[in-house]
C-alpha positions in Angstrom: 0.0 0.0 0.0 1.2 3.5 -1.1 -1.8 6.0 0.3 -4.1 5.3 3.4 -6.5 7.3 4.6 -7.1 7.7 8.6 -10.7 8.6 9.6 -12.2 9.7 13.2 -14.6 12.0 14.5 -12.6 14.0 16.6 -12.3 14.0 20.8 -8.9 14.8 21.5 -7.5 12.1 23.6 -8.9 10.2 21.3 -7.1 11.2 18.8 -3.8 11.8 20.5 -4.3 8.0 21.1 -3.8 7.2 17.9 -0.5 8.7 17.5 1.7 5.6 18.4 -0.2 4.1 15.6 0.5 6.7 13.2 4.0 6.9 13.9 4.9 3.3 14.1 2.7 2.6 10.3 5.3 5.6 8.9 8.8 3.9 10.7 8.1 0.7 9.5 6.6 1.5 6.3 8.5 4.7 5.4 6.9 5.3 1.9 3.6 5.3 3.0 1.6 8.5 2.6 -0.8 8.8 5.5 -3.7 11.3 5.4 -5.7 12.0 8.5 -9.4 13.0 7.8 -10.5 14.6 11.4 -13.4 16.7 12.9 -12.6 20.3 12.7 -12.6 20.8 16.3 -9.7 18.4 16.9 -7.7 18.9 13.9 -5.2 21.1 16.0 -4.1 18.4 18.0 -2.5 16.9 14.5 -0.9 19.7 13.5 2.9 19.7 12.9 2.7 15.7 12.7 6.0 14.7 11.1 4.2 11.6 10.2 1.0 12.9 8.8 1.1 14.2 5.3 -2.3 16.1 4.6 -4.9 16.8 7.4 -8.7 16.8 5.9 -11.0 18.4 7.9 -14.7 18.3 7.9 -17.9 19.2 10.1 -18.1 16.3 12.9 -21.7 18.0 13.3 -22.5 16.4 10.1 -23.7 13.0 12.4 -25.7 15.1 14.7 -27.1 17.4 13.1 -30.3 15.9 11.3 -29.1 16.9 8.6 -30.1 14.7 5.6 -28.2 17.0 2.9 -25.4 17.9 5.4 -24.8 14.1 5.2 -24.9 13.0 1.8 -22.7 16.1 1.0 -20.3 14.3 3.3 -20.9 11.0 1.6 -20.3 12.6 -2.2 -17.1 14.2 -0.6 -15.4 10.4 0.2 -16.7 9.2 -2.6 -14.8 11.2 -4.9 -11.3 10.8 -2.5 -11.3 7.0 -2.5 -9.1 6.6 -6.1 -6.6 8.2 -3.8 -6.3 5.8 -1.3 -5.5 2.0 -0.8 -7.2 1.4 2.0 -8.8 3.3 5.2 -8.6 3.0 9.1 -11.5 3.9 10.8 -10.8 5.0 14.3 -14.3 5.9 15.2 -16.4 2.1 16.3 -19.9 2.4 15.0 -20.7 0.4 12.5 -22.4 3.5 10.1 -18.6 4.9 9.4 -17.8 1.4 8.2 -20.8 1.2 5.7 -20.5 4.8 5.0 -16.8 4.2 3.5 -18.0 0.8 2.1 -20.9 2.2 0.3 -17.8 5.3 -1.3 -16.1 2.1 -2.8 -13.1 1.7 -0.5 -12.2 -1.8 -1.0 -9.8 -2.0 2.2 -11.8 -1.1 5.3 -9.7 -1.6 8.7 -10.6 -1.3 12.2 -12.5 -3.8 15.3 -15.1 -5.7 15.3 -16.4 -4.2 18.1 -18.5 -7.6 20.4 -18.9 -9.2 17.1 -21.1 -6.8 15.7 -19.7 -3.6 14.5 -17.2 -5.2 11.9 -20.1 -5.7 9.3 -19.2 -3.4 7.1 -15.2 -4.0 7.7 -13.2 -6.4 5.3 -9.4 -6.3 8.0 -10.9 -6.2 11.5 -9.6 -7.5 14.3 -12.1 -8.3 17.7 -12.6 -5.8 20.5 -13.8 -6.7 23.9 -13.0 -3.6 25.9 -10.1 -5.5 28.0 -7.0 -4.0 27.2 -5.7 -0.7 26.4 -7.2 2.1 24.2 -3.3 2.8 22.5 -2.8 -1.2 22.5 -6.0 -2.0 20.2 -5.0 1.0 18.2 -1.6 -0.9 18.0 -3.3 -4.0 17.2 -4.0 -2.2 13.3 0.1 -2.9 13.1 -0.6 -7.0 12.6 -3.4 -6.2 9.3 -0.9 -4.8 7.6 2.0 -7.4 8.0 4.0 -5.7 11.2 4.3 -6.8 14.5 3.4 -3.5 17.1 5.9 -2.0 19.5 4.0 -2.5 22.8 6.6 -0.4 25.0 6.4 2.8 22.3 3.2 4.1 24.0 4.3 7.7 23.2 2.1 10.5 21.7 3.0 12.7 19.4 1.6 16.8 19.4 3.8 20.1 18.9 2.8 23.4 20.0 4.4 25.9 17.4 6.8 28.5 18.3 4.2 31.1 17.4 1.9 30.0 20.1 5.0 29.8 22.8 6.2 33.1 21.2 2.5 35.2 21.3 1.6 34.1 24.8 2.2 36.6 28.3 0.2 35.0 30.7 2.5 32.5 32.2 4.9 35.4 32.5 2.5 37.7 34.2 1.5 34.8 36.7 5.2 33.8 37.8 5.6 37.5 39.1 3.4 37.1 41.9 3.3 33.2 42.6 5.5 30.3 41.7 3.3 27.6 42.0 0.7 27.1 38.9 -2.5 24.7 38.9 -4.9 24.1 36.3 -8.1 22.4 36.9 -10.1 21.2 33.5 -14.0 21.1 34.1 -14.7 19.5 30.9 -15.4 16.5 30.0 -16.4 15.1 26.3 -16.9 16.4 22.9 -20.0 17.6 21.0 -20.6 14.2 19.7 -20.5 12.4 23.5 -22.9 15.1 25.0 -25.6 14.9 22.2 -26.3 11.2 23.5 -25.2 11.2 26.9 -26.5 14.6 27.7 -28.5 13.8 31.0 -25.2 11.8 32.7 -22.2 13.5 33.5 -20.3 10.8 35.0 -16.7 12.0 34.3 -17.6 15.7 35.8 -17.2 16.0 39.3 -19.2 18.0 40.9 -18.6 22.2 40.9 -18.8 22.3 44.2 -16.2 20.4 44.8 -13.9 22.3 42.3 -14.6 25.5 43.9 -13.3 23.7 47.2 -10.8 22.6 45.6 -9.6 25.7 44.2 -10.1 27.7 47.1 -7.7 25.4 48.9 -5.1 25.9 46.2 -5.3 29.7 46.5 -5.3 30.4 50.1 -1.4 28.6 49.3 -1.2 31.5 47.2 -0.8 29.2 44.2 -2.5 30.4 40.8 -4.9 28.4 39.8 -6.5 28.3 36.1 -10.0 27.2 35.1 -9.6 25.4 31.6 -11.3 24.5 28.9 -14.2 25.0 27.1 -16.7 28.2 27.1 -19.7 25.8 27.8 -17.9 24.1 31.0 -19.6 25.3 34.1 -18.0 28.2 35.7 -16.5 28.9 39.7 -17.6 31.5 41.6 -14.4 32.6 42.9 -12.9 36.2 42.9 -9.6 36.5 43.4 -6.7 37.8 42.0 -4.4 34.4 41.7 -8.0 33.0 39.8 -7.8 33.4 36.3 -11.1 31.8 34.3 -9.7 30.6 30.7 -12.9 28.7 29.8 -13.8 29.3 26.3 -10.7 32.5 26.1 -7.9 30.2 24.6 -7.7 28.1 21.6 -6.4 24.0 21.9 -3.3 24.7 21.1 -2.6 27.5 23.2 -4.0 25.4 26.0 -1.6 23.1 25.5 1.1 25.7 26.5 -0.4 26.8 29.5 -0.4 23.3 30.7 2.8 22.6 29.8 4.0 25.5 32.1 1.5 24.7 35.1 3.1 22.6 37.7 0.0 20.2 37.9 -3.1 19.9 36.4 -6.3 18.2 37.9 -8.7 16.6 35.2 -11.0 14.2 34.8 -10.5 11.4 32.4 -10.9 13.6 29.2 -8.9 15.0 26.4 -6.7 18.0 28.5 -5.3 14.6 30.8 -3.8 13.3 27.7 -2.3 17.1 26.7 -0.7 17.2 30.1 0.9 13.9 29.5 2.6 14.9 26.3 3.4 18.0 27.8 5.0 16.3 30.4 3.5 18.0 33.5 2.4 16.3 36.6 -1.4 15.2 36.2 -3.8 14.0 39.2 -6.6 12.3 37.3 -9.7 11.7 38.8 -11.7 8.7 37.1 -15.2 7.1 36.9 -16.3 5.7 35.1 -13.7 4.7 33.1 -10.9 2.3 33.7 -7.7 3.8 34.5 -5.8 0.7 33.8 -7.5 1.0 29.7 -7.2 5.3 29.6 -4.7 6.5 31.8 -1.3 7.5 29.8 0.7 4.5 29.4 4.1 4.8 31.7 7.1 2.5 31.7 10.6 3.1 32.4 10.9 4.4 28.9 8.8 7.0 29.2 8.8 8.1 32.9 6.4 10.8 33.6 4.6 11.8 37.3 0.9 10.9 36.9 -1.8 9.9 40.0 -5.2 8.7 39.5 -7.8 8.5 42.5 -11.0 6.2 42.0 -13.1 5.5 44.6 -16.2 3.7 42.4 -14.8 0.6 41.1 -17.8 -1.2 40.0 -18.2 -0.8 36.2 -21.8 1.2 35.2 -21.1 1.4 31.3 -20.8 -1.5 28.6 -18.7 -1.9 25.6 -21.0 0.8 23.5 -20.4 3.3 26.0 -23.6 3.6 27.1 -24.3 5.1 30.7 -27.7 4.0 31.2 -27.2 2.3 34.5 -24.9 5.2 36.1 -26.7 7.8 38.1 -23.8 10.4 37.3 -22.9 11.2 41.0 -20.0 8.3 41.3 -17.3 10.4 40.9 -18.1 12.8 43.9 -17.6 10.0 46.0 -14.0 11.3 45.8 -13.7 14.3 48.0 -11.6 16.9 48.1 -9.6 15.7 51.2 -9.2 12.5 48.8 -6.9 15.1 46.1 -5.0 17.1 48.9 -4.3 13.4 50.2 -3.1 12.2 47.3 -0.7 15.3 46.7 
């Protein structure tokens, strides 16, 4: 194969976890062209990709939108791009991507076959159960195409340009009056995840507990930054070491505050995964995901100070990720003496 196509709806750990993949398909193979069609929301986390040739970006609101015309537009669009390509992985697991891109004509269709089911419309699939690693099934892709996987090269790959690094004060500004940084990330999810999980927010602890949390944090006289998106659910705290960056900076730029914060406090979402190719020192709070399947992979390779805290262990979602049986409260069984514990 010469040209492959990568496809996935966005979410940016998501994404990010797919990296290893990408970078392990262009060592091994290195006169493969790799394109990486992506949501436009996540397409910054891809930028600068040694490994990736051309990023194609498109409207991920085009699956949940209604749409009918939005759609087909979509369709006509991969259609006319598969004499390009050899074959395509699909990162994304329901089964309509798999018939979309076999009713375009792509004769090469790669990705899992998610509980038996969701490999219908996939002619290279390899069976998912939900029991290992996100990064390790992506990894799996490797044996399809003839190559054993490097199980120990976990690594992601994202660059922040120089003319983010270059444009941004605020870090300066901050380290005049206190040494100590902490972000804390509110959000959890991307457009897609909240259209059909809407009433559950079962990676979102509670605000209460965040303005606690922050409030400790400041009375150290540490800054403390509210990240990410301008939907997440605001603190009501004044005070001058509080700075509230929700919906004020773009991913990338994001990124860079991270990567100059001493810690950052998430959930399991997208900005954990930032902080771990950023290399700064992450407390993760999870339910109700597995840790042991999302958390960044560490090894003596690839050293890096991360914590996670779960107090729920009992599993409330299945293989589709639906939440049906959580009541979305879970996660606030960890308390805020639970984090200043753990640090």
């Amino acid at each position: 194969m010469k040209h492959i196509l990568l496809f996935k709806i966005g979410a940016i750990g998501d994404v990010l976890m797919t990296t290893p993949f990408i970078r392990q398909l262009k060592k091994q193979f290195p006169g493969v062209l790799i394109d990486y069609m992506v949501g436009k929301k996540t397409k910054d986390i891809l930028s600068n990709n040694p490994y990736i040739r051309d990023i194609i970006v498109f409207d991920e609101s085009v699956f949940t939108s209604k749409n009918i015309f939005a759609l087909l537009s979509f369709f006509w669009r991969i259609r006319k791009m598969k004499r390009y390509y050899d074959a395509v992985v699909i990162f994304d697991k329901h089964r309509i991507f798999g018939l979309l891109f076999k009713l375009a004509g792509y004769k090469k269709r790669i990705w899992f076959n998610r509980a038996w089911k969701d490999g219908k419309f996939l002619n290279y699939k390899i069976y998912r159960n939900a029991s290992k690693r996100e990064v390790e099934y992506n990894l799996d892709l490797l044996t399809l195409l003839w190559w054993s996987p490097d199980y120990d090269d976990q690594t992601y790959d994202m660059n922040i340009p120089d003319y983010v690094v270059g444009r941004d004060k605020k870090i300066h500004k901050m380290r005049t009056i206190s040494k100590k940084i902490v972000c804390i990330s509110t959000w959890w999810g991307n457009p897609i995840t909240k259209v059909f999980h809407k009433d559950k927010d079962c990676r979102r602890w509670s605000i209460k507990n965040r303005e606690k949390l922050a409030k400790e944090f400041l009375d150290r006289w540490y800054v403390v930054l509210l990240l990410w998106s301008a939907t997440d659910r605001q603190l009501n705290i004044h005070h001058i070491l509080f700075h509230n960056l929700c919906g004020q900076t773009k991913l990338l730029e994001t990124a860079y505050l991270i990567s100059k914060s001493d810690l950052l406090i998430t959930s399991d979402n997208g900005l954990m995964h930032v902080g771990w190719c950023t290399k700064t020192k992450i407390l993760a709070l999870f339910w109700p995901t597995d840790p042991y399947h999302k958390y960044p992979y560490i090894t003596s390779k690839t050293h890096h100070p991360i914590w996670w805290i779960r107090k729920e262990t009992k599993e409330c979602y299945d293989i589709y990720g639906s939440y049906k049986t959580c009541t979305g409260q879970e996660i606030n069984k960890i308390t805020v003496q639970d984090v200043l514990d753990c640090l």
